[in-house]
C-alpha positions as CSV (number, residue, x, y, z in Angstrom):
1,X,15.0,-16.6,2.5
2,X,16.6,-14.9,-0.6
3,X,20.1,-13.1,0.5
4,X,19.1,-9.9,-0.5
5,X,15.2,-9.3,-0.7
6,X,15.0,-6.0,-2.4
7,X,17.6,-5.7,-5.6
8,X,18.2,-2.7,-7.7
9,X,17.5,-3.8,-11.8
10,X,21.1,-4.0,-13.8
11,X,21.6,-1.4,-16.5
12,X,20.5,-4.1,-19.3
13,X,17.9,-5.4,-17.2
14,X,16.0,-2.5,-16.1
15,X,15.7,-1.2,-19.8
16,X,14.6,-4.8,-21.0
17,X,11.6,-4.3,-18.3
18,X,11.5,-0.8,-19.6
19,X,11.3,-1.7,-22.9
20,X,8.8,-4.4,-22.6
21,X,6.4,-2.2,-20.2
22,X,6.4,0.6,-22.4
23,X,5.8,-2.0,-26.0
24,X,2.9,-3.9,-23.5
25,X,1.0,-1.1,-21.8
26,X,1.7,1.8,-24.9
27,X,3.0,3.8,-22.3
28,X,3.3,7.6,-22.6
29,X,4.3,9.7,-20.2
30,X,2.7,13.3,-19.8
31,X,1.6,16.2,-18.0
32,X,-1.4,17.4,-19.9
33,X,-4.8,15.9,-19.4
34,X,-5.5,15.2,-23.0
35,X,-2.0,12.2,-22.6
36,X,-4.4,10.6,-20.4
37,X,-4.6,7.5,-19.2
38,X,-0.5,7.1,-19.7
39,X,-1.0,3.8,-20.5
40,X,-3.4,1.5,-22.2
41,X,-4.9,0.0,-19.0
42,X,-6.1,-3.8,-19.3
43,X,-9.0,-5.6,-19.9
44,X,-9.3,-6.9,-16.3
45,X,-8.3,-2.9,-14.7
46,X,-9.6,-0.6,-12.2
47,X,-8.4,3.3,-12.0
48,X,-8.8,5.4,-8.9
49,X,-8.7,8.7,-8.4
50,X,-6.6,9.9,-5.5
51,X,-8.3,12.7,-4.6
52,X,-9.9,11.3,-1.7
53,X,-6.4,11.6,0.0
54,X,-6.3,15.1,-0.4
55,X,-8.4,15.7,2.8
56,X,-6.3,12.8,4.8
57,X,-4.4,15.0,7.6
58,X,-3.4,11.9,9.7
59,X,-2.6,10.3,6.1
60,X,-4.6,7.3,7.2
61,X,-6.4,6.6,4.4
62,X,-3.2,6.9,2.9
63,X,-1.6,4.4,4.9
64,X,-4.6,1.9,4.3
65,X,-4.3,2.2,0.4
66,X,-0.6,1.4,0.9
67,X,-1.2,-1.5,2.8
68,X,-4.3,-2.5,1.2
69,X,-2.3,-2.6,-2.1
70,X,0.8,-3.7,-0.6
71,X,-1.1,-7.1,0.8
72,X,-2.8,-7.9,-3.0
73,X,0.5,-7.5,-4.9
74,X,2.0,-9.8,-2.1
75,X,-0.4,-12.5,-2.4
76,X,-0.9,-12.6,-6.7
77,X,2.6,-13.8,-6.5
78,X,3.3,-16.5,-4.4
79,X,5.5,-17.1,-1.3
80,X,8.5,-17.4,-3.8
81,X,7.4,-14.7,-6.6
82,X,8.9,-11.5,-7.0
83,X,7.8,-8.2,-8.0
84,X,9.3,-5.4,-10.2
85,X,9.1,-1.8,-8.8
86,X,9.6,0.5,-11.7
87,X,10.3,4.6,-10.6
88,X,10.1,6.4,-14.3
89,X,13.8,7.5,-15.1
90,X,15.1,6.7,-11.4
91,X,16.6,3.6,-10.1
92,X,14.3,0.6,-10.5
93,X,13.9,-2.8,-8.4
94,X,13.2,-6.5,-8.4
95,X,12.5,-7.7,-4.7
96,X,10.5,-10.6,-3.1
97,X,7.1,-8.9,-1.4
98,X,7.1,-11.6,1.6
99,X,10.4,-10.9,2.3
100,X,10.1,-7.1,2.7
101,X,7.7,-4.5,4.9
102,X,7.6,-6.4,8.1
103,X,9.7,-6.2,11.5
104,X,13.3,-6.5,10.7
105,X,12.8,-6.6,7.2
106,X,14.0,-4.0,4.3
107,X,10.8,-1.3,3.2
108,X,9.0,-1.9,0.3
109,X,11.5,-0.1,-2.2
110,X,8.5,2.5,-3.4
111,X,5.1,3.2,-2.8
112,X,1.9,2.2,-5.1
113,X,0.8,5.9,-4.7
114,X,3.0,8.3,-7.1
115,X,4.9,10.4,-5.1
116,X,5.9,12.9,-8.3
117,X,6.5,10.2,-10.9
118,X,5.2,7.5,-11.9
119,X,5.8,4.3,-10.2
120,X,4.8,0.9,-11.2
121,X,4.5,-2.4,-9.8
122,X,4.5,-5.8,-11.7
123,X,4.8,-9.1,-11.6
124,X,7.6,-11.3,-13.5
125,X,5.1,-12.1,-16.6
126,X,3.4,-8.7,-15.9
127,X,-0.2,-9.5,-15.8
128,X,-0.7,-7.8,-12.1
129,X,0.7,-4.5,-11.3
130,X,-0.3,-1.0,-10.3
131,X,0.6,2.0,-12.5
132,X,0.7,5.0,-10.2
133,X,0.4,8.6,-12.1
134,X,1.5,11.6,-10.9
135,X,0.1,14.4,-12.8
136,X,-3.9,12.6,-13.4
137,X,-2.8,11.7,-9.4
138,X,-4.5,8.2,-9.9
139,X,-4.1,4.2,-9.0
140,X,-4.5,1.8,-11.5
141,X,-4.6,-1.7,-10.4
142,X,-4.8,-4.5,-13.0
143,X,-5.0,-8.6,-12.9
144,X,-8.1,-10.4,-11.9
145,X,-7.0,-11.7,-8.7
146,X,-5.5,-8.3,-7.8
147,X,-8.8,-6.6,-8.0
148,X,-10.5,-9.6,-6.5
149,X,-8.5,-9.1,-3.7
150,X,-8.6,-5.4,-2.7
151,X,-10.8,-3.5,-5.2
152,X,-13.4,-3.7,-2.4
153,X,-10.9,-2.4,0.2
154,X,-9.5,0.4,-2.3
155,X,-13.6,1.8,-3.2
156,X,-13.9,2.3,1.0
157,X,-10.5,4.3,0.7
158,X,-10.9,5.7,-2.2
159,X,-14.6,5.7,-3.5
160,X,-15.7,4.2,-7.1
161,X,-13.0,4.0,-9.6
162,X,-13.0,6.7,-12.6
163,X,-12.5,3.6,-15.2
164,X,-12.8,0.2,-15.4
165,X,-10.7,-1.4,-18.5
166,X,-9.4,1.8,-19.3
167,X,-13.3,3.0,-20.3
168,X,-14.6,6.1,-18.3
169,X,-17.2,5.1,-15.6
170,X,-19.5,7.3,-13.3
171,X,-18.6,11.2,-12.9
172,X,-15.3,11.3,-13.0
């Protein structure tokens, strides 16, 4: 076990990650519709809407998502990987998923669902991730195994995604 699970991202640190998300994924950051996607989403990519959690009192479907995403990231990076958890002009974190979330253990340091900003989970060579928007209120999840791993789970949750590799699918 590490000493300290969850660590918050040095000044020179969390703008390299910065930097490098924002060059990668062409991320831009915006309230109107017509910004959207904020980022260019990858090849292997699925986006939810979240408006299925609109009509979740209990927030159990809520919960489910959470956990449901929560268990993928975990298990794309290893029992040793670690995970960066990027809040958009807030604090950001690197911390070890198997070390965190369970009994006795520090909380995951954010949620996959945006909770008024963005918030974005990747792994160290940022292949797997979720982007969380706040203002489209939507999930991406991207990396093969991620979406082999829970995109069946997140459809019962959530219903069919709105894109698939950034490309418009269905009604949305």
């Amino acid at each position: 076990m590490r000493e300290d699970p969850v660590t918050v991202l040095a000044e020179a640190e969390h703008r390299r990650v910065w930097d490098r998300f924002s060059a990668g994924f062409r991320f831009r950051p915006g309230m109107s519709p017509f910004t959207w996607p904020a980022i260019k989403e990858p090849v292997a990519s699925a986006t939810w809407s979240l408006a299925a959690l609109d009509d979740d009192p209990e927030h159990a479907r809520l919960d489910r998502l959470v956990e449901v995403v929560q268990q993928g990231l975990t298990s794309c990076v290893g029992p040793r990987g670690t995970l960066f958890a990027l809040d958009w002009q807030h604090t950001s974190y690197r911390f070890a998923p198997h070390e965190v979330g369970g009994p006795g253990q520090p909380a995951w340091p954010l949620s996959p669902c945006p909770d008024g900003d963005y918030f974005i989970f990747l792994s160290e060579d940022f292949r797997t991730g979720s982007f969380g928007h706040p203002w489209e209120e939507s999930i991406c999840l991207f990396g093969e195994d991620l979406l082999a791993a829970v995109a069946t789970e997140v459809e019962a949750v959530l219903g069919p995604p709105i894109r698939r590799s950034g490309t418009a699918v269905g009604t949305a």
